[in-house]
N, C-alpha and C positions, 0 to 999 in steps of 0.2 A: 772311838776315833774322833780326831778334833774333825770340825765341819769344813771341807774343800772350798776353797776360793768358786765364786760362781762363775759361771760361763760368759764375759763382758758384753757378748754382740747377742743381736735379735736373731732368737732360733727360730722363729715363729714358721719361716722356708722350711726348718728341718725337718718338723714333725713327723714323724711317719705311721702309718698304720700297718698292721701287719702285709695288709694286700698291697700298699702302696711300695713298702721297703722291699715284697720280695720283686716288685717291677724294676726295681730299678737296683734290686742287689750286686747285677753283673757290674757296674760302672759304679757303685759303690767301694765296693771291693774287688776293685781293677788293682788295687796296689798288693795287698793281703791275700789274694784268692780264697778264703773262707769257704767252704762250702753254705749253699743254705742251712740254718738247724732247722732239724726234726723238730725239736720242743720247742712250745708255743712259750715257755717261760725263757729261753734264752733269747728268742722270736724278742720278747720284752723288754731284754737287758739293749740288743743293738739297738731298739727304738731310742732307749733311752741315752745311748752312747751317741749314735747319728744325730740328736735334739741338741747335745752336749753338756749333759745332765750325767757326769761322766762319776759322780760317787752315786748316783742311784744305778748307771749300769755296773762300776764296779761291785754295788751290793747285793742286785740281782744274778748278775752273773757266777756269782760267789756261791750264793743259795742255790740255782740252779744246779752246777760242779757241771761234769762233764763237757761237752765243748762251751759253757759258761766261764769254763776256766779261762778261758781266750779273750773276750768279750773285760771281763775283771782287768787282766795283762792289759790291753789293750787301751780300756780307761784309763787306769790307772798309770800307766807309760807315759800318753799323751798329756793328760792332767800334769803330770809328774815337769815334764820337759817344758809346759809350756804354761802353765797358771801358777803354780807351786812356786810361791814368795820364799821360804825359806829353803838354804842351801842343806842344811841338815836332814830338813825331812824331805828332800826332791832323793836326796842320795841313798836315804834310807829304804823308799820307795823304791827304787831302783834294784835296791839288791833283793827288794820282798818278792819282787817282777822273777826276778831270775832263777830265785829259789823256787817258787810257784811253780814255775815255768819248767824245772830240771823234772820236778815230781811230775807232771805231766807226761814229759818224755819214757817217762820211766811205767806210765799206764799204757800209754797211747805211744807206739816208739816210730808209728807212721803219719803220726799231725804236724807238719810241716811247722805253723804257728807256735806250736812248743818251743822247737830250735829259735822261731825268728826270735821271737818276743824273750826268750833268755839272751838271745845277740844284742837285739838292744836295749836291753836293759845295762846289760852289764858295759856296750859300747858309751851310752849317756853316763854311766856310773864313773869310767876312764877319762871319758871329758872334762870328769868334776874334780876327780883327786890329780889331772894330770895327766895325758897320755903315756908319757915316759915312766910315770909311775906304775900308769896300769902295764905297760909293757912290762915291768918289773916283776910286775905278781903273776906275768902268766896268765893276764887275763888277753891278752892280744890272741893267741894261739887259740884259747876259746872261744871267742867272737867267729872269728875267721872259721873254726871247724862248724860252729853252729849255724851259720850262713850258708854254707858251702852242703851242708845235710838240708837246709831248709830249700835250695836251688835241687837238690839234688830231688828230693820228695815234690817237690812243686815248681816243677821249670819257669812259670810265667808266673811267679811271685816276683813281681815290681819291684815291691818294697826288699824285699831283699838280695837283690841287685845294686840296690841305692846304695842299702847299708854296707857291702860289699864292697863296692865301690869308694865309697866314703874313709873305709878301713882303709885299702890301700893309701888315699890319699890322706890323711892322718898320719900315718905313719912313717910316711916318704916326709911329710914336712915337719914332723917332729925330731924326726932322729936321722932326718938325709937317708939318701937311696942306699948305701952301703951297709950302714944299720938295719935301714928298712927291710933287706933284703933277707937277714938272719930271720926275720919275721915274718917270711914269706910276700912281702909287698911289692910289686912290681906298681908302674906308670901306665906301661899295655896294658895289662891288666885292669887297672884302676878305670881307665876311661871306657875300655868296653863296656865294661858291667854299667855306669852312667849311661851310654848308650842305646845298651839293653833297656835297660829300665824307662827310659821313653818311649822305645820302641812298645814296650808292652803295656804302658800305661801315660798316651801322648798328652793328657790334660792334666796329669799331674804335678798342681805348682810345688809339691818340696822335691819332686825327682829333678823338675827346673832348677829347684836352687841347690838343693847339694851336685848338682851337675856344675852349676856355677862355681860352688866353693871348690869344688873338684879341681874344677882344669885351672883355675889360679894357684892353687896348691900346687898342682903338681907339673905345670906348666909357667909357671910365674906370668910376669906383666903381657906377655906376648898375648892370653887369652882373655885381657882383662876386657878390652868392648863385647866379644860373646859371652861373655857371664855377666857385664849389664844387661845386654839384652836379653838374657833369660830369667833374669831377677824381671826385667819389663814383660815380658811376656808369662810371669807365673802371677805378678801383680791383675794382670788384665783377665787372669782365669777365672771361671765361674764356680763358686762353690756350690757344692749338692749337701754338704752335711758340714756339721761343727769344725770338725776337725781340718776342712779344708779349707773353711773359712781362718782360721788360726794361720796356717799355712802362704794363706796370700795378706793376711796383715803384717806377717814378718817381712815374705816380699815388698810391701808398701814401706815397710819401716825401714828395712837397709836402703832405698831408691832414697828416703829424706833425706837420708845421712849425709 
């Protein structure tokens, strides 16, 4: 496998040791709800995902298997979405997430993360060829039911609430409420789950900003000063690990624009 783009910012904050990561796992994975792993080698793979050293947790996590398998999704997602220079290999990645992701469900048919991490993967994947197209293939109807099982298995999964939410609102402005509709996408809808998803995880700046892109989506100009100030207020968040620091430099980055 070609070598991953490195990590750009100072992890040096991230480091974690095993007793350090499990102090502070709850607020870690406020967005995920993970449970702690048993195994000290998957224990290894999040150190080295939290650090953002995201193709050594995806190859630990790999080697490890069992809830490793998550840890792998996980790197590799984020990696994928947010380093990953080329559009061919983010997209390829994507689908390897999803496929990974279904096998898992099909071991483990109660690991919440199974579902999520196949929703987004395959949501980021719809992104890239087109929304309208993904609604084409039928991937819209998947996302949505694998959300909808990941909330269902793990109610205070943040993260998928965002991604929930996100759907709806994608969809409403891709193809108008009428469209949207055949796709199960409502506006009520859409914003609760935004909602949700701060309510259950208040420091997280991407729940901040796809809550932004949200309500301008699906509310147009009217919501547009609340979704600067929550792009300012995900910018002002403090990161605990790699992947949230990514999170509020995009923040910083739409504030330039």
């Amino acid at each position: 496998m070609a070598k991953w783009t490195a990590f750009p910012y100072d992890n040096s904050a991230f480091v974690y040791t095993p007793a350090t990561l499990k102090k502070h796992w709850a607020r870690l994975h406020a967005g995920d709800a993970e449970p702690f792993p048993k195994d000290a080698d998957v224990v290894q793979a999040w150190i080295h995902f939290h650090a953002g050293e995201f193709q050594a947790a995806y190859d630990a996590g790999l080697a490890a298997g069992g809830a490793g398998i998550t840890v792998a999704n996980k790197a590799q997602g984020i990696y994928a979405n947010y380093l990953e220079k080329k559009e061919k290999v983010k997209l390829e990645m994507f689908l390897e997430i999803a496929e990974r992701a279904e096998a898992q469900q099909a071991e483990e048919p109660k690991n919440a993360n199974a579902y999520y991490w196949q929703a987004y993967a395959l949501g980021r994947y719809g992104q890239g060829i087109s929304v309208a197209k993904a609604l084409a293939q039928g991937l819209g109807t998947k996302v949505k039911g694998a959300l909808e099982t990941t909330i269902k298995l793990a109610p205070k999964h943040a993260d998928a609430h965002i991604a929930l939410g996100a759907f709806h609102a994608e969809v409403i402005d891709k193809v108008g409420k009428l469209l949207g509709k055949t796709q199960g996408a409502d506006t009520a809808t859409g914003l609760k789950m935004f909602e949700q998803a701060l309510k259950l995880n208040p420091t997280s700046a991407i729940a901040m900003i796809e809550r932004a892109n949200g309500l301008v989506m699906l509310e147009g100009d009217k919501r547009m000063k609340e979704a600067e100030q929550l792009y300012a207020d995900a910018a002002a968040c403090e990161a605990m690990d790699a992947m949230e620091l990514l999170d509020i430099e995009l923040a910083k980055e739409e504030l330039e624009e």
